[in-house]
N, CA, C and O atoms as CSV, one atom per row, in Angstrom:
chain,resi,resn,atom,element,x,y,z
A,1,UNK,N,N,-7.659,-0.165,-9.229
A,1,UNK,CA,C,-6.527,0.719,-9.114
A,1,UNK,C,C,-6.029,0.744,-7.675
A,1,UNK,O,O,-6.722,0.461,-6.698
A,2,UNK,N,N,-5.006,1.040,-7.657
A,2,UNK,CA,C,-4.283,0.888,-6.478
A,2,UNK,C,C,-4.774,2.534,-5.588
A,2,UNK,O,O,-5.684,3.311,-5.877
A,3,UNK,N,N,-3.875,2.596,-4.597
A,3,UNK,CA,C,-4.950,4.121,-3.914
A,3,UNK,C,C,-3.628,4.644,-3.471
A,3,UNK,O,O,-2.794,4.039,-2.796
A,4,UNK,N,N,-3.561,5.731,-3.897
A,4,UNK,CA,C,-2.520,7.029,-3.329
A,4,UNK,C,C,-2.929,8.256,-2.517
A,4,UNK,O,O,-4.000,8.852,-2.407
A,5,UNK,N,N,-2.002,8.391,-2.109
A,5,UNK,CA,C,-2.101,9.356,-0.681
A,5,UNK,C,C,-1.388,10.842,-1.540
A,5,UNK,O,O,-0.205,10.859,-1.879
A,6,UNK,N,N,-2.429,12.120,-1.816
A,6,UNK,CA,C,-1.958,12.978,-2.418
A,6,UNK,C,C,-0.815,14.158,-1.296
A,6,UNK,O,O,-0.331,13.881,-0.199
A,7,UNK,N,N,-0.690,15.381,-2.048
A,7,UNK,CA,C,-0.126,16.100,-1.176
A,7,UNK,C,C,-0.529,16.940,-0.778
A,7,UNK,O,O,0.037,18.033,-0.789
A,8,UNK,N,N,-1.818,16.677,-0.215
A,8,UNK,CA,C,-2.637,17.542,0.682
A,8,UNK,C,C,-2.825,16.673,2.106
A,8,UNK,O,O,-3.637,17.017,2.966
A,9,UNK,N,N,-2.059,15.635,2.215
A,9,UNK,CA,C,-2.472,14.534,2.944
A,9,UNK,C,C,-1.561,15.709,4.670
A,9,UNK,O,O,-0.625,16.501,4.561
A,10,UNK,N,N,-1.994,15.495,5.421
A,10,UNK,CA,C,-2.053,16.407,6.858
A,10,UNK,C,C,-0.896,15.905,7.573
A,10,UNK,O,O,-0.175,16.723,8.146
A,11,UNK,N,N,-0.683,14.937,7.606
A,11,UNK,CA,C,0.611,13.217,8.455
A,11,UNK,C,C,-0.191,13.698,9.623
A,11,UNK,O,O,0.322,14.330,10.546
A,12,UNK,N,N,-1.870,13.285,9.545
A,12,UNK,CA,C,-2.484,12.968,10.617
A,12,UNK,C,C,-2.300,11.793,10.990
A,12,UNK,O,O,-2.516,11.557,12.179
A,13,UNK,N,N,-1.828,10.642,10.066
A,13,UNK,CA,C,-1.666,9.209,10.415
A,13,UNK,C,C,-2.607,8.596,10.661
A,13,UNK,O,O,-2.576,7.527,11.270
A,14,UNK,N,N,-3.645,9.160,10.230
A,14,UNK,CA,C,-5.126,8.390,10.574
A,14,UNK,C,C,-5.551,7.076,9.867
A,14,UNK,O,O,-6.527,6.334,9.981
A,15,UNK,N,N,-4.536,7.077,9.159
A,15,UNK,CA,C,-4.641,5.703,7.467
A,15,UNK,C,C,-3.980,4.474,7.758
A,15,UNK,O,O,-4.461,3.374,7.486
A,16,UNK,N,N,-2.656,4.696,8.423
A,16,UNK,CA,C,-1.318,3.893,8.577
A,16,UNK,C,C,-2.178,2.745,9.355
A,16,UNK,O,O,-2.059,1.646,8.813
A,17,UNK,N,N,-3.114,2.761,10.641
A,17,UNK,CA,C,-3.216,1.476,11.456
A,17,UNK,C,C,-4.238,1.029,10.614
A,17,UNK,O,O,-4.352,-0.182,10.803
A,18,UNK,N,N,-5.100,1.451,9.710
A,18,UNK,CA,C,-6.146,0.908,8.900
A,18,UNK,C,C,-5.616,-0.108,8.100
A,18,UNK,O,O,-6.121,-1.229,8.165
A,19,UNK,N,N,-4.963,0.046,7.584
A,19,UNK,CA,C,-4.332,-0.903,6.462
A,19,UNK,C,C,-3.967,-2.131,6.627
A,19,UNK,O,O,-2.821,-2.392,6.994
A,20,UNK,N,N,-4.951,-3.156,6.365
A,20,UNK,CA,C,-4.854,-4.764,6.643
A,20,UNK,C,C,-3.493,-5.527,5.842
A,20,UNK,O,O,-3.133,-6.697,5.970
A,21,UNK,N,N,-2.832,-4.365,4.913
A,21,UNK,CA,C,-1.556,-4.817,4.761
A,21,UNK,C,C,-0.330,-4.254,4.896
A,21,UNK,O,O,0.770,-4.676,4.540
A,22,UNK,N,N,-0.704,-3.051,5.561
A,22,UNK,CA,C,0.833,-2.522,5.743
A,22,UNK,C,C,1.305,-2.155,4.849
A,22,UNK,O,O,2.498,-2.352,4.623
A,23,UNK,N,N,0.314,-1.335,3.847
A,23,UNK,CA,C,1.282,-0.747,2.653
A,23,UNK,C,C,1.372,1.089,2.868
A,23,UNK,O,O,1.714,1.978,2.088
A,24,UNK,N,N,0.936,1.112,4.165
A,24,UNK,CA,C,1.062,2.789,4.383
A,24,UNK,C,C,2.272,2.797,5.357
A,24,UNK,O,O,2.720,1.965,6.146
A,25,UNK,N,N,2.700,4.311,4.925
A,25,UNK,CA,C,4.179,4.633,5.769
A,25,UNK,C,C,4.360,5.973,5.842
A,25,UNK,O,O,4.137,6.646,4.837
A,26,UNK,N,N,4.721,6.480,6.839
A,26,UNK,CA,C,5.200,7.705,6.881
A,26,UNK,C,C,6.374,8.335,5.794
A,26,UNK,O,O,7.452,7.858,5.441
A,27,UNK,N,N,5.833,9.345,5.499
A,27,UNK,CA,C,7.178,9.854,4.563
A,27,UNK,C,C,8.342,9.829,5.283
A,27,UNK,O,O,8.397,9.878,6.512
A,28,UNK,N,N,9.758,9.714,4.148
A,28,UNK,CA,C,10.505,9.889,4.463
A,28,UNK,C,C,11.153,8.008,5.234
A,28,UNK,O,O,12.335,7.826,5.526
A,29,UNK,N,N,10.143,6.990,5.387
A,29,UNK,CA,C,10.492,6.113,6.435
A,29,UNK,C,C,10.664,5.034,4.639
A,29,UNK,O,O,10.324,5.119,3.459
A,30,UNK,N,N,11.579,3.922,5.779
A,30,UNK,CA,C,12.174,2.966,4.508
A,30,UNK,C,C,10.726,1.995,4.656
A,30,UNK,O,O,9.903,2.264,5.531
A,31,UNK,N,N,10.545,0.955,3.792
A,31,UNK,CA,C,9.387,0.199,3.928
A,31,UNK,C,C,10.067,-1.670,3.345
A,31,UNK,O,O,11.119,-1.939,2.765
A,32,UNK,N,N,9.170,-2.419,3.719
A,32,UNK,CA,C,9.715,-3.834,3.415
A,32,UNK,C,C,8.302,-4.129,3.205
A,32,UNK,O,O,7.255,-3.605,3.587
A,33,UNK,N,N,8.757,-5.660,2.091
A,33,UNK,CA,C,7.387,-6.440,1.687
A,33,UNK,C,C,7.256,-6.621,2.717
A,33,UNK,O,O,6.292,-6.025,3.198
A,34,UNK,N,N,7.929,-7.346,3.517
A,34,UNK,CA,C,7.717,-8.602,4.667
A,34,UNK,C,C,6.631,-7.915,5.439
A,34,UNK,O,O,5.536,-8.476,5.465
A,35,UNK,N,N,6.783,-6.777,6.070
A,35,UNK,CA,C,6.215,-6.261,6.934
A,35,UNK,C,C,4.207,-6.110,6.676
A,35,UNK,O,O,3.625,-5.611,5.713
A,36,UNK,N,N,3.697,-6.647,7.732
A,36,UNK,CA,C,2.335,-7.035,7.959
A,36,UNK,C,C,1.798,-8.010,6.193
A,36,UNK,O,O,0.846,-7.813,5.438
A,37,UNK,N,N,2.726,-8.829,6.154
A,37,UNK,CA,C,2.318,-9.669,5.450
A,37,UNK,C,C,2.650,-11.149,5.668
A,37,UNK,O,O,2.646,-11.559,6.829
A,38,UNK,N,N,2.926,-11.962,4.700
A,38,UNK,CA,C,3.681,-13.222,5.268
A,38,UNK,C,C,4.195,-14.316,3.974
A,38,UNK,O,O,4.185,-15.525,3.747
A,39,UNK,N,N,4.698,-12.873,3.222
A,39,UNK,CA,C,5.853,-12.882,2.474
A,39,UNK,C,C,7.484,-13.451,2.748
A,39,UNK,O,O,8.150,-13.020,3.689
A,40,UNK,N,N,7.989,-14.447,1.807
A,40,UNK,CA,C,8.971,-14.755,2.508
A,40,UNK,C,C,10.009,-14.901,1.579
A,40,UNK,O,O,9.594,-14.640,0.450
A,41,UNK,N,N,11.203,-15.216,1.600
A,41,UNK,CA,C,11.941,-15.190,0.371
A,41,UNK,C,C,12.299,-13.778,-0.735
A,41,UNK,O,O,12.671,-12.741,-0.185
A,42,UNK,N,N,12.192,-13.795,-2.002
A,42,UNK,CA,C,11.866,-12.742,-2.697
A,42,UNK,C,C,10.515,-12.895,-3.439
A,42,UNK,O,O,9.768,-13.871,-3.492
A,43,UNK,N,N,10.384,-11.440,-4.100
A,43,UNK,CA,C,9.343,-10.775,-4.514
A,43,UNK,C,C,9.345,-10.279,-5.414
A,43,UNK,O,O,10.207,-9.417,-5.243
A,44,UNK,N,N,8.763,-10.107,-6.901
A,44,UNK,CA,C,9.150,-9.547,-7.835
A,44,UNK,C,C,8.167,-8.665,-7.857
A,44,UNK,O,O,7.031,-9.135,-7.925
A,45,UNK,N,N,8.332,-7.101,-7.803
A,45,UNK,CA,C,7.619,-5.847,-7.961
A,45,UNK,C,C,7.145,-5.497,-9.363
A,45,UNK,O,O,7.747,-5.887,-10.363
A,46,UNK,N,N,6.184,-4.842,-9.401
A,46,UNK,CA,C,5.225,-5.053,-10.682
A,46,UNK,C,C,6.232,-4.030,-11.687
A,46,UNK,O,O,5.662,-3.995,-12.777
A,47,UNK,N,N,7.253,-3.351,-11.734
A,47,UNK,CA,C,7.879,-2.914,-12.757
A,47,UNK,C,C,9.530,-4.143,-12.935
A,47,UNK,O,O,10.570,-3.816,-13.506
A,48,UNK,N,N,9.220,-5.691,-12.163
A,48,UNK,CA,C,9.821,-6.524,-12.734
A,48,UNK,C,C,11.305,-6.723,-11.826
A,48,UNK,O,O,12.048,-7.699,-11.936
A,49,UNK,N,N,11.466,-5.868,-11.162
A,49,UNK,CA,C,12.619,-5.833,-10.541
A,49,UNK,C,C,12.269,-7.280,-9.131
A,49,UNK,O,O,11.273,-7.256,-8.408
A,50,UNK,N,N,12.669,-7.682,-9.109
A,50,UNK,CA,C,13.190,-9.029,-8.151
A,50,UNK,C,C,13.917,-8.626,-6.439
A,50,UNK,O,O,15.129,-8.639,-6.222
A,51,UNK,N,N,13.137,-8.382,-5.669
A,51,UNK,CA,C,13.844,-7.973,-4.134
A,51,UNK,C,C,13.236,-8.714,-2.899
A,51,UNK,O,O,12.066,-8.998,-2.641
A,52,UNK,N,N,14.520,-8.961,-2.146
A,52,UNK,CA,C,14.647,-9.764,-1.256
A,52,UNK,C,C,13.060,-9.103,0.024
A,52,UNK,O,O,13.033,-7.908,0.318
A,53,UNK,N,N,12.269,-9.800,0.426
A,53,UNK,CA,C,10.951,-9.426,1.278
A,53,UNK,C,C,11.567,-8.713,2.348
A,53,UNK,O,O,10.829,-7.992,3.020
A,54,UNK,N,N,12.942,-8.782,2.676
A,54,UNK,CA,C,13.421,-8.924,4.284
A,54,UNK,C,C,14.387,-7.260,3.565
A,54,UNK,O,O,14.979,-6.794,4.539
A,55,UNK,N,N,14.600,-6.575,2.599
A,55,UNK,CA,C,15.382,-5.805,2.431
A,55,UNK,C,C,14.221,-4.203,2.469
A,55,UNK,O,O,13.053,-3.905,2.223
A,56,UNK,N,N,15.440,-3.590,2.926
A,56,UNK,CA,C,14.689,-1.888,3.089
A,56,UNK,C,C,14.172,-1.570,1.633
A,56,UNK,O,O,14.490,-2.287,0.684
A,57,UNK,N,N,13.643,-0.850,1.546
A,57,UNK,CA,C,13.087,0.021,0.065
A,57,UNK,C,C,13.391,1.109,0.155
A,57,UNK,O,O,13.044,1.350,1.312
A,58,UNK,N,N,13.898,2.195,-0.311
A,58,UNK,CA,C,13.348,3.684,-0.298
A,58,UNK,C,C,12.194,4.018,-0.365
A,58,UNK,O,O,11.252,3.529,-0.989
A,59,UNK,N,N,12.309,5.379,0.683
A,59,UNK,CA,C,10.488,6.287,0.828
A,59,UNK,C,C,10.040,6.303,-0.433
A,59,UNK,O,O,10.853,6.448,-1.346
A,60,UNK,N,N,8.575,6.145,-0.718
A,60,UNK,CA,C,8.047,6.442,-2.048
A,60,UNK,C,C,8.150,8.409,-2.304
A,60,UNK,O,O,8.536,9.102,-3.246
A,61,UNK,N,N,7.591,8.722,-0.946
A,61,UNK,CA,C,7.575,9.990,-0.928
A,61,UNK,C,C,8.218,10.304,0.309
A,61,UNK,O,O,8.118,9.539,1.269
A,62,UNK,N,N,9.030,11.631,0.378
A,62,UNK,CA,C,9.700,12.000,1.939
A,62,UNK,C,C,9.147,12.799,2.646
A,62,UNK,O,O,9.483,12.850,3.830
A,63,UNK,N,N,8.008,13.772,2.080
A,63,UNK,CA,C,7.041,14.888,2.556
A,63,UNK,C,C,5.469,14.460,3.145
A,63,UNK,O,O,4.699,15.268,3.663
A,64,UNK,N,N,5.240,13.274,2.977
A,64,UNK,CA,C,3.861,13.246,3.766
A,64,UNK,C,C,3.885,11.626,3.117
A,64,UNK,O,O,4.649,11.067,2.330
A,65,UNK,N,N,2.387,11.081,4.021
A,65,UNK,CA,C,2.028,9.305,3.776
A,65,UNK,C,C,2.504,9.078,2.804
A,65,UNK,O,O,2.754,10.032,2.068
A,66,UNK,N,N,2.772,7.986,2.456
A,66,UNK,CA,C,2.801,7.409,1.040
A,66,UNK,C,C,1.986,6.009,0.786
A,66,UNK,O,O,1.725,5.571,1.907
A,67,UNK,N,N,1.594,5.331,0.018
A,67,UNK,CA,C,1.099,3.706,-0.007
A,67,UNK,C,C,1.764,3.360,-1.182
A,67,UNK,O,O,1.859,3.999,-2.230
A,68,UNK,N,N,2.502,1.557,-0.681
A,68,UNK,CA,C,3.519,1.270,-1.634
A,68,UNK,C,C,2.062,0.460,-2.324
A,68,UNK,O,O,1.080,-0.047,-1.782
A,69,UNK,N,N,2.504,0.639,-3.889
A,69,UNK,CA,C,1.474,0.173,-4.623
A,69,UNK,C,C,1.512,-1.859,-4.726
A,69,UNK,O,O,0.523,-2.578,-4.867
A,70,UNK,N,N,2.937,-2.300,-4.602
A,70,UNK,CA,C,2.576,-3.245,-4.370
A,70,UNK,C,C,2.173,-4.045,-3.340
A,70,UNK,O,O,2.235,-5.271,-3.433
A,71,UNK,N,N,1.756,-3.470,-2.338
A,71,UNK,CA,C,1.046,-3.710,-1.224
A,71,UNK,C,C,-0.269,-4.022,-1.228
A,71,UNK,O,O,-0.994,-4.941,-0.847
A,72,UNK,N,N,-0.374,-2.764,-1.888
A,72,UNK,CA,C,-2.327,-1.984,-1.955
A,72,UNK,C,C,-3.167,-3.068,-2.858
A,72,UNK,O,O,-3.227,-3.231,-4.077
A,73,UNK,N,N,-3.652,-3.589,-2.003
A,73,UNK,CA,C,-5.478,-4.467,-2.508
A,73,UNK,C,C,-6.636,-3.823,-2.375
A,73,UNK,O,O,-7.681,-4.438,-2.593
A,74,UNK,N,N,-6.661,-2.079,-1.885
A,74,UNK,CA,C,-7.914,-1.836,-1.694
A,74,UNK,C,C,-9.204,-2.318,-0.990
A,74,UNK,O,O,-10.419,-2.287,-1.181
A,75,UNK,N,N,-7.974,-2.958,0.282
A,75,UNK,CA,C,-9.196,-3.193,1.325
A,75,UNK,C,C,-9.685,-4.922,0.807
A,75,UNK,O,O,-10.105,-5.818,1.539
A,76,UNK,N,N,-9.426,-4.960,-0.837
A,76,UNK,CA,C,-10.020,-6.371,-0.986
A,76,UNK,C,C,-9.698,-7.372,-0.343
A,76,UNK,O,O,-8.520,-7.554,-0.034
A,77,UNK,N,N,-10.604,-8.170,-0.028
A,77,UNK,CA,C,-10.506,-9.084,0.659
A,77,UNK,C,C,-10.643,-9.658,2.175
A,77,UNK,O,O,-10.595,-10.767,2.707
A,78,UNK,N,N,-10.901,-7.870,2.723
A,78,UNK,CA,C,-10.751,-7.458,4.128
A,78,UNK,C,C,-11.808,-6.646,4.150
A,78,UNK,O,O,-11.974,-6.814,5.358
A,79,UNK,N,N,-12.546,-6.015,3.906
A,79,UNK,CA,C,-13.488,-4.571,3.813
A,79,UNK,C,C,-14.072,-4.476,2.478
A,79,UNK,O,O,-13.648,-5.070,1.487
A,80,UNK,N,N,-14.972,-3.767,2.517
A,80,UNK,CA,C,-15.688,-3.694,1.358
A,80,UNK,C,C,-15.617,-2.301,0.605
A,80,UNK,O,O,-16.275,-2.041,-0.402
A,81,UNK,N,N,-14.295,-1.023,1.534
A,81,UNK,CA,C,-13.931,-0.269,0.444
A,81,UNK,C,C,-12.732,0.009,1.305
A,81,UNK,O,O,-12.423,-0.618,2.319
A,82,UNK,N,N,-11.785,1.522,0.517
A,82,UNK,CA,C,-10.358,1.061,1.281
A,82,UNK,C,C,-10.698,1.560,2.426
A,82,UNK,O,O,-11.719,2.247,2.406
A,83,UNK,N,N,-10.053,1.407,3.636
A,83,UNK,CA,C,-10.098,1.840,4.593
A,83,UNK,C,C,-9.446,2.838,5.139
A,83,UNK,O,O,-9.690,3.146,6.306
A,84,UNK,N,N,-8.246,3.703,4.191
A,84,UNK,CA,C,-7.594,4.539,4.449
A,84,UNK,C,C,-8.458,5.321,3.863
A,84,UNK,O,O,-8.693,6.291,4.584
A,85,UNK,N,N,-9.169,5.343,2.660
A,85,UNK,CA,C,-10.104,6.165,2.410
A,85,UNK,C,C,-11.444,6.913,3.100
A,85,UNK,O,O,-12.035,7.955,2.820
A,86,UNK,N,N,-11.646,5.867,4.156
A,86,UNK,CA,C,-12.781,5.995,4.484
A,86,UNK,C,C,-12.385,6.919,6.154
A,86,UNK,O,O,-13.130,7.523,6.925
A,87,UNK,N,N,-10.998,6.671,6.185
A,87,UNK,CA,C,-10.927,7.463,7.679
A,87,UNK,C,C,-9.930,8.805,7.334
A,87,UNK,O,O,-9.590,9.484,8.304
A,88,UNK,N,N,-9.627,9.061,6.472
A,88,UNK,CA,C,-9.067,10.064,6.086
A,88,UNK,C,C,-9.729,11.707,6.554
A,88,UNK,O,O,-10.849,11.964,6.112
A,89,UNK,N,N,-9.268,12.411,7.134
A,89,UNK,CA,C,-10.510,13.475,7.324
A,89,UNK,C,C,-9.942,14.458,6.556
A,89,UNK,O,O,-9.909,15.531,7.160
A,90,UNK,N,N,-9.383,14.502,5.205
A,90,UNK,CA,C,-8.909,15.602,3.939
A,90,UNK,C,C,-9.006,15.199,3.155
A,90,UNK,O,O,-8.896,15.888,2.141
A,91,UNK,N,N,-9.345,13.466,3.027
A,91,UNK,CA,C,-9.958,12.944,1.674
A,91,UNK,C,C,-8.879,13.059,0.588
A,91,UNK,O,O,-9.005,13.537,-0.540
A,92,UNK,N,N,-7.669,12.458,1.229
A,92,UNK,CA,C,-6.309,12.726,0.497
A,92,UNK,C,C,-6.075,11.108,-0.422
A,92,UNK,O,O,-5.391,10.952,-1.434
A,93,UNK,N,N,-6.757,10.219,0.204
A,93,UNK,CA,C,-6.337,8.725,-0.270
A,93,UNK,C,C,-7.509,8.843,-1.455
A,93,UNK,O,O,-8.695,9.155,-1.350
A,94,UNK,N,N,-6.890,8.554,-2.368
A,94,UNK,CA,C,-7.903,8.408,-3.589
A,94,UNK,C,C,-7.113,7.373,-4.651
A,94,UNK,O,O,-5.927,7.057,-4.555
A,95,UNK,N,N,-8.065,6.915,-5.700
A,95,UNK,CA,C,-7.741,6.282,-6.297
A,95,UNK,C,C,-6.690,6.867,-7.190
A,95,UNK,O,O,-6.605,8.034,-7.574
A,96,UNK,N,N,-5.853,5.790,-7.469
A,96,UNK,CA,C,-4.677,6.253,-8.613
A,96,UNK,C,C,-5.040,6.000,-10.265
A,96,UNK,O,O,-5.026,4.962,-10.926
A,97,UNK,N,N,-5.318,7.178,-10.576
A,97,UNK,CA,C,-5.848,7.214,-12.481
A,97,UNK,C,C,-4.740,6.231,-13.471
A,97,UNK,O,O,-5.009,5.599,-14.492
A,98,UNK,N,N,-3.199,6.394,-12.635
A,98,UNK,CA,C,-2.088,5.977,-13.975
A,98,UNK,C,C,-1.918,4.184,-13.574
A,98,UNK,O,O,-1.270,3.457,-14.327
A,99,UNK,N,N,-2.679,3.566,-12.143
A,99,UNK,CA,C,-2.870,2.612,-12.213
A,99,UNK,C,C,-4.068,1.878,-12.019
A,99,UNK,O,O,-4.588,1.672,-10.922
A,100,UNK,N,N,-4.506,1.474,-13.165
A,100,UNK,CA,C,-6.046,0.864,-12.879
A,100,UNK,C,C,-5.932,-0.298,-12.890
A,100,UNK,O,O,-5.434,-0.814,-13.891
A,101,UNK,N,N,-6.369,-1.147,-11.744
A,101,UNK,CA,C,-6.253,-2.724,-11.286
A,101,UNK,C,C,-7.471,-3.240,-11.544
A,101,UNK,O,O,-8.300,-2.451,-11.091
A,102,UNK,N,N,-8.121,-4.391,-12.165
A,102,UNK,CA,C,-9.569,-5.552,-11.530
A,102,UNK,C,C,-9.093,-5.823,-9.960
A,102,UNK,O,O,-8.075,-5.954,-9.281
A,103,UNK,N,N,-10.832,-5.812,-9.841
A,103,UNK,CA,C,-10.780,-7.176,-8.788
A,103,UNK,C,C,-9.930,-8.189,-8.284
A,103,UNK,O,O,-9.398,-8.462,-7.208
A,104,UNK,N,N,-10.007,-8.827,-9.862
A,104,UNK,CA,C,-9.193,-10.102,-9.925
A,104,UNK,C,C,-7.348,-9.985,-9.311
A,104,UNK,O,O,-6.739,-10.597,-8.434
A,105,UNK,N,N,-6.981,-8.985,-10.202
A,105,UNK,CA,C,-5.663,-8.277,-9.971
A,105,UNK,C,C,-5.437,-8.203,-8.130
A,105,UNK,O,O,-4.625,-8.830,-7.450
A,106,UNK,N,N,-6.441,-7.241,-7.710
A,106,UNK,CA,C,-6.568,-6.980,-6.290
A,106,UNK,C,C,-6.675,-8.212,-5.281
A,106,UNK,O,O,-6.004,-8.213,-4.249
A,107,UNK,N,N,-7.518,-9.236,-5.598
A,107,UNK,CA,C,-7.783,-10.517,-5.083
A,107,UNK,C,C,-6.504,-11.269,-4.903
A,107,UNK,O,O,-5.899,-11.727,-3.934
A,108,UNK,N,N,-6.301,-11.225,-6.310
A,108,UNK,CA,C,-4.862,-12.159,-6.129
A,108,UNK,C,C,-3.395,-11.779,-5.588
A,108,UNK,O,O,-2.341,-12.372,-5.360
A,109,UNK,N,N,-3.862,-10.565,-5.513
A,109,UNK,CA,C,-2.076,-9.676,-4.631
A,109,UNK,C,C,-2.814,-9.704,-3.379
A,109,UNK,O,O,-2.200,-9.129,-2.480
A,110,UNK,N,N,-4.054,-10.240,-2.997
A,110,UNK,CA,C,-4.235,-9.990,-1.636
A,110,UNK,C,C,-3.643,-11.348,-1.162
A,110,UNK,O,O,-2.734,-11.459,-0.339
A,111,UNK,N,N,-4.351,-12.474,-1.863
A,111,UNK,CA,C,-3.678,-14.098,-1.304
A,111,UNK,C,C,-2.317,-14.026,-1.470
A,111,UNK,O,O,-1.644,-14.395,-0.508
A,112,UNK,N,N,-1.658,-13.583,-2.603
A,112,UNK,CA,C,-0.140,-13.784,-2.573
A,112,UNK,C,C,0.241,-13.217,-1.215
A,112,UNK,O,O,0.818,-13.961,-0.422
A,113,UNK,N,N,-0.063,-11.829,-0.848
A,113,UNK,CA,C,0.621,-11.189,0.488
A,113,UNK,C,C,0.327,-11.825,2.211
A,113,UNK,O,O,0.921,-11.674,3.279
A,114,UNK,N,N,-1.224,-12.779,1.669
A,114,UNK,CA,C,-1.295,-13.504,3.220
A,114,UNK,C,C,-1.466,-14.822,2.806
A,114,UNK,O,O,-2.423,-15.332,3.389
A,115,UNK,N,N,-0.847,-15.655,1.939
A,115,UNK,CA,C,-0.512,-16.922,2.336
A,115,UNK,C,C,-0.478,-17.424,3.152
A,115,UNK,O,O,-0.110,-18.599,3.139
C-alpha cells in the first residue's frame, strides 16, 4: 500500500527530505512526476489519465503534507521501511487501507521512476 500523511500531520516537514522519490509536498504546493525522479516524456497515473512528467498537478491536500500516491514505493528499493514513517514524530504517515500495493507493484514503480 502506498503511505498517507493524515490530518494530524504538524507541517513539521520532517518527511519531505526523507523521501528517495519526491513524492512528499507541502500542502497547498503544485507537484510534478519529473521532480526527484528521471521520468521523461508522459506518464500515465494509476486512475488512467495520461500527463505530461514536466506539467504542474494540483495539491493533493491544501492543509498539511500530502504524498502523491504515484510516487510512493514505500521506501522499496531504498530502505527497508518508509522513511517518512520512521521520522515522523506524530506518527501521521501510515499506511493507506483503500490502497493496498505488493512488493512487486512497489518494486516496479520504483524502477519505472529511476530508470
Amino acid at each position: 500500500m502506498a503511505i498517507i500523511i493524515t490530518d494530524e500531520c504538524i507541517n513539521c516537514g520532517a518527511c519531505e527530505p526523507e523521501c528517495p522519490n519526491n513524492a512528499i509536498y507541502e500542502g497547498g504546493v503544485e507537484w510534478k512526476l519529473k521532480e526527484g525522479t528521471s521520468l521523461t516524456g508522459n506518464y500515465t497515473l494509476e486512475d488512467g489519465k495520461s500527463v505530461s512528467v514536466d506539467s504542474p498537478q494540483y495539491p493533493i491536500e491544501e492543509d498539511y503534507y500530502f504524498i502523491v500516491p504515484d510516487k510512493c514505493t514505500e521506501c522499496v528499493g531504498f530502505h527497508e521501511e518508509p522513511q517518512c514513517a520512521a521520522v515522523c514524530p506524530v506518527d501521521c504517515c501510515v499506511p493507506d487501507p483503500d490502497r493496498e500495493e505488493t512488493e512487486e507493484v512497489l518494486s516496479n514503480r520504483q524502477k519505472t521512476l529511476h530508470s
